[in-house]
C-alpha positions in Angstrom: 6.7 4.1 -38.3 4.0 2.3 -35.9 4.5 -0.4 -33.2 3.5 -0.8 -30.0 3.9 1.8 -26.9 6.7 1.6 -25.1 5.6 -0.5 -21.7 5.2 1.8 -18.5 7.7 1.2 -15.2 5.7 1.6 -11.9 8.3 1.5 -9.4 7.4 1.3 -5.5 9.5 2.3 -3.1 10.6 2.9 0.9 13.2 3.3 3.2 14.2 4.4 6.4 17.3 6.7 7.0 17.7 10.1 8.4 16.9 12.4 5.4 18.2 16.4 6.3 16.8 19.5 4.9 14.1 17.7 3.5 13.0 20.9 2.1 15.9 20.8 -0.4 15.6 17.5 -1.1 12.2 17.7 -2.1 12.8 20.6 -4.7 15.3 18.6 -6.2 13.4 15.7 -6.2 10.6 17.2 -8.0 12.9 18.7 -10.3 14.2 15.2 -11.4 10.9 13.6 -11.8 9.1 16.2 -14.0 12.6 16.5 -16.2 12.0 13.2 -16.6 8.1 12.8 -17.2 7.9 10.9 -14.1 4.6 11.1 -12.1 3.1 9.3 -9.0 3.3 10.2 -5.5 6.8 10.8 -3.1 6.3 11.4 0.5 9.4 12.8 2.2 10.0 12.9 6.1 13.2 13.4 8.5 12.6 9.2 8.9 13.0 8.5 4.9 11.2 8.3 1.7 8.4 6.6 0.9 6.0 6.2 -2.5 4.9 5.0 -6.0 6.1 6.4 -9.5 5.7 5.9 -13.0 7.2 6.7 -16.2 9.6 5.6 -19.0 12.3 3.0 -17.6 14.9 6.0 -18.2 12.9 8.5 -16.5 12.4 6.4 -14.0 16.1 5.1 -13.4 17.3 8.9 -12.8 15.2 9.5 -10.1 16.3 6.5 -8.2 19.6 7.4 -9.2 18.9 10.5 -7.2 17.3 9.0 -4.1 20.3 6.4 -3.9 22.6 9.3 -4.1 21.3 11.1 -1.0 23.0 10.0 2.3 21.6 6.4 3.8 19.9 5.6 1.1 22.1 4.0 -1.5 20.6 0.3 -0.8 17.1 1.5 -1.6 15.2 -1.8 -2.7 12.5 -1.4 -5.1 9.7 -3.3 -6.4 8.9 -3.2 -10.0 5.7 -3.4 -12.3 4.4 -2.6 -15.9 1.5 -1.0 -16.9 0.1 -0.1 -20.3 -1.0 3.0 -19.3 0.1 5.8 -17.3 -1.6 5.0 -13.7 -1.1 8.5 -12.6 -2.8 11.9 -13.7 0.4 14.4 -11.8 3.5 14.3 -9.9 3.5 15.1 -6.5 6.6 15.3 -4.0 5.6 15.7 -0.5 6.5 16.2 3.0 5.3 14.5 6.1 5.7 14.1 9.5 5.5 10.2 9.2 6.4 8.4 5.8 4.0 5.9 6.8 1.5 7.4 9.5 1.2 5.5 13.1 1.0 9.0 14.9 3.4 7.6 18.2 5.9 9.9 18.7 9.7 8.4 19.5 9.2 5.1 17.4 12.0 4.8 15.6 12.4 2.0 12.5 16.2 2.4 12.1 17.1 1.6 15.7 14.5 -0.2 16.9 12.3 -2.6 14.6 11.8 -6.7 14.6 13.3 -9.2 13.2 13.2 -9.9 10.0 12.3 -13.4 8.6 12.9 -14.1 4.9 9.7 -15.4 2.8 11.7 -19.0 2.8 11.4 -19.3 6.6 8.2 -17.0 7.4 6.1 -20.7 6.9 8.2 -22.0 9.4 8.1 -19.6 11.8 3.8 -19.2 11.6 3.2 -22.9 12.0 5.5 -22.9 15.4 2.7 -23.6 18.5 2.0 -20.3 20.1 3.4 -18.0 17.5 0.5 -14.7 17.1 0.2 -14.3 13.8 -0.9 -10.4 13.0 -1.9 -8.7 9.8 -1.3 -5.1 10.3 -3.1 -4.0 7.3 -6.5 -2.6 7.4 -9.7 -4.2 7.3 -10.8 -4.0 3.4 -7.1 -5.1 2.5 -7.5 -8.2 5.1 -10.9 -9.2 3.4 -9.1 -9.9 0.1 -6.8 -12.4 1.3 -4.6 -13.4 4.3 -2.4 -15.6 5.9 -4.1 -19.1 7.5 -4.6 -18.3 11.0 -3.7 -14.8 11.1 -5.2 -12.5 13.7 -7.5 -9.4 11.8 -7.4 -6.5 14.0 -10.3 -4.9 11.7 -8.5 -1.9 11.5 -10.0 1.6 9.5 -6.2 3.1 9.3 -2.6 2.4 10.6 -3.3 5.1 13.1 -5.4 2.2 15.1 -3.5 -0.1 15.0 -1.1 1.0 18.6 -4.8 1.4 20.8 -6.0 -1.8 19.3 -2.9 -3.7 20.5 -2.8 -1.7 24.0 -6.3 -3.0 24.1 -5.8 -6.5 23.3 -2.5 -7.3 24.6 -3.4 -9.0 28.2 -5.8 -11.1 26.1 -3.2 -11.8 23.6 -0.3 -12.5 25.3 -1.4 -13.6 28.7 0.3 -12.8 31.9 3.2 -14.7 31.4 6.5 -15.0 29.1 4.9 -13.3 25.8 5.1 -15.4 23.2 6.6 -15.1 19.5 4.4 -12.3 17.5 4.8 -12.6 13.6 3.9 -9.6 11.8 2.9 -8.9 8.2 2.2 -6.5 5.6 2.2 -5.5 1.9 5.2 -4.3 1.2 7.1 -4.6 4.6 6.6 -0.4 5.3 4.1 -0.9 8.1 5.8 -3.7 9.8 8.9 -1.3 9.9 6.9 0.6 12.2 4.4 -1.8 13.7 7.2 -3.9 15.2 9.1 -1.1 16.3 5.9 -0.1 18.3 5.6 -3.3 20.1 9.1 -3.5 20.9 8.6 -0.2 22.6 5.8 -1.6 24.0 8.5 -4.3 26.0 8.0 -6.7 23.5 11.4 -8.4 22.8 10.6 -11.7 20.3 8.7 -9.6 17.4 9.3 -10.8 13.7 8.2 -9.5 10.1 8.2 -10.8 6.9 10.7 -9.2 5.2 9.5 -7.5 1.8 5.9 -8.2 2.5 3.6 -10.3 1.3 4.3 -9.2 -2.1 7.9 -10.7 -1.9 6.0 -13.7 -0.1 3.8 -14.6 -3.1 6.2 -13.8 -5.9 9.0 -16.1 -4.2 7.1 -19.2 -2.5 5.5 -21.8 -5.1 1.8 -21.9 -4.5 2.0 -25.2 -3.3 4.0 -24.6 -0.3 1.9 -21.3 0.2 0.1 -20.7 3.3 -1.6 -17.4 2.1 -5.4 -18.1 1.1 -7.0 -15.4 -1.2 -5.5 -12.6 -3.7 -3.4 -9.2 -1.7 -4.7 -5.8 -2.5 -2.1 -3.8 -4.0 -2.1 0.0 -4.4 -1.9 0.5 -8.4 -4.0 -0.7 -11.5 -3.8 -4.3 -10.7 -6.0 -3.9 -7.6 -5.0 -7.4 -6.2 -2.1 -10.2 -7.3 -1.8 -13.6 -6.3 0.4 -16.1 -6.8 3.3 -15.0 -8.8 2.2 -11.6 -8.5 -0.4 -12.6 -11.8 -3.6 -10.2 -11.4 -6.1 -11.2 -9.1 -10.3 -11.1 -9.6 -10.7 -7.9 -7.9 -11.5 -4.5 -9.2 -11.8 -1.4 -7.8 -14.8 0.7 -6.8 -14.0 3.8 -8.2 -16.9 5.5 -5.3 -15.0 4.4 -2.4 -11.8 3.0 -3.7 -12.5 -0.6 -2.4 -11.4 -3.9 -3.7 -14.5 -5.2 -5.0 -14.7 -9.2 -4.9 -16.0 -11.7 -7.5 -19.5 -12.1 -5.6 -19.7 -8.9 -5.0 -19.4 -7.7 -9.0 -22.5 -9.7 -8.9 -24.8 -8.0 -6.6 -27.2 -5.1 -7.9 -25.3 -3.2 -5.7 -22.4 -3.4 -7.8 -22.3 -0.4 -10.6 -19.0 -0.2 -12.7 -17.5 3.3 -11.1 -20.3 4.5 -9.7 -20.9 2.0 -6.2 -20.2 -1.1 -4.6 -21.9 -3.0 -1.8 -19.5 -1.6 0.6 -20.2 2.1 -0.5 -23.8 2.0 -1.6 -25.5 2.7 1.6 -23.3 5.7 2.4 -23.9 7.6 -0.8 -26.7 10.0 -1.9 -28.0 9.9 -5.4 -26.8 13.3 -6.0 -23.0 11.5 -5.6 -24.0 8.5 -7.4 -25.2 10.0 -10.5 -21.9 12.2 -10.2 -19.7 9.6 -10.5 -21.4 7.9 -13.1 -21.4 11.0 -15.2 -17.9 11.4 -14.3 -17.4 7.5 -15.8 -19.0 8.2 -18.8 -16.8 10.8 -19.3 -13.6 8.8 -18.7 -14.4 5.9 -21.3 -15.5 8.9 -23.7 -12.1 10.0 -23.3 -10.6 6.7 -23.2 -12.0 6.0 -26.7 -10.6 9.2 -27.7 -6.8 8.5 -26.7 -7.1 11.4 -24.4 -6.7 11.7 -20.4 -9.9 13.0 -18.9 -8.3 14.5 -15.4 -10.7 17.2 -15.2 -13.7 14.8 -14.2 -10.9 13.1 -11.4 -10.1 16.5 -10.3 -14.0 18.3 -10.4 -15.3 17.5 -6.3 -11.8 15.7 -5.3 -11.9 17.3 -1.6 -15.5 16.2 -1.5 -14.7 12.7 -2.3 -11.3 12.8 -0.2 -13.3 13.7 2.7 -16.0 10.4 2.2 -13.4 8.4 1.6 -11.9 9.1 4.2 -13.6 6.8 6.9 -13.5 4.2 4.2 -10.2 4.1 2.8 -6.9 4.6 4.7 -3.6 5.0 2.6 
């Protein structure tokens, strides 16, 4: 009997709550997933949970039956997609210090984070006079697409984003009563911590839009919209616009970048081997590596197979470039 594959769940998930013995959990967790042929990336932490998975809509139903059945977490919001094919190569189920990594110690999401302002009234709130507008994501995510008006802090990694503000603030907000600051970001993860930051930092009117700009662009009709461009997403799609429909982006599979449009134009542009963004920064030696490495992925590809030895031959050497290009 033939027919068509079964559609793949990718299921993207977060939320803050005081997870114990993470240890445990984790075991358990990893127990559930590969019982179920689940794989993609968990990252545990005493603050929560926080990640990506993929699998059959069963599979993938048990392990969020598991994460709502730990204390705290039992109105775990997640975000759905489908993919044809499996987007990951392994399960992993890991602990952190941070869920989401800001590296400033006593921020705390559940007790002390902003506002949050529904995508029906974020347009509202932007367009007030005065309002700071902030994108907290980083700078390659920002050059896809952003709000109108939004302030780019040209950020490498979330880590920045505290001595950037500390840097900017007296410019920012002046010397008098602050003013509103709106805050945004993919999925709503960052701003959990972002605003939290600046209301340590003695800021008290701090909004964010609440699920992202992901729940932004699949709720608000694109012609009340005030986003401009596509949003770089984390998963085979690369970016979404309106609707969530896939975006004009792909991915460098070099440096992991969204590559633009224009940019799939330039000479610089090789399909997973370089992009204009990457080119200059890699040898020849790496270039003809990964395209050796591509041609053995579409052999593979053609043959139904998974080729993860070629992603997994020189990982830490590309982990480590990447690393001053791509934060995660």
């Amino acid at each position: 009997m033939t027919g068509s594959p079964p559609s793949i769940r990718v299921a993207a998930l977060y939320k803050f709550a005081r997870l114990n013995d993470c240890d445990a959990v984790r075991r358990k967790l990893a127990r559930v997933c590969d019982a179920g042929g689940v794989r993609g990336t968990l990252l545990l932490a005493g603050e929560g949970i926080n990640g990506t998975i993929a699998g059959s809509e069963h599979g993938i139903e048990n392990v969020l039956a598991f994460i709502r059945g730990l204390p705290g977490f039992g109105d775990l919001e997640v975000k759905y997609a489908a993919a044809e094919t499996m987007p990951f190569h392994r399960m992993k189920v890991r602990l952190k210090r941070e869920i989401v990594t800001m590296g400033q110690p006593g921020i705390d999401p559940l007790t002390g984070a902003g506002h949050y302002v529904s995508p029906q009234n974020w347009n509202a709130l932007i367009s007030e006079p005065g309002t700071i507008v902030i994108d907290t994501r980083n700078d390659y995510e920002v050059a896809v697409g952003s709000f109108a008006g939004a302030i780019d802090p040209k950020t490498a990694s979330f880590r920045d984003f505290p001595a950037w503000f500390r840097a900017e603030r007296e410019r920012l907000l002046g010397s008098g009563r602050p003013p509103k600051i709106a805050m945004f970001c993919t999925g709503g993860i960052r701003c959990e911590k972002s605003t939290a930051f600046l209301k340590a930092e003695g800021i008290e009117e701090v909004y964010h839009l609440q699920g992202g700009i992901l729940k932004y662009l699949e709720t608000v009709p694109a012609e009340q919209s005030l986003w401009e461009g596509e949003c770089f997403v984390f998963d085979q799609r690369v970016a979404v616009g309106h609707g969530l429909e896939a975006g004009t982006h792909v991915l460098c599979h070099a440096c992991r970048r969204p590559v633009s449009s224009a940019d799939q134009a330039s000479p610089l542009y090789v399909s997973g081997v370089s992009c204009p963004a990457c080119h200059a920064v890699r040898t020849e030696a790496q270039r003809a590596g990964y395209a050796e490495r591509d041609r053995q992925e579409q052999l593979a590809k053609a043959r139904g197979t998974a080729h993860i030895g070629a992603r997994a031959e020189g990982l830490a050497t590309r982990q480590t470039a990447n690393r001053k290009l791509v934060s995660q």
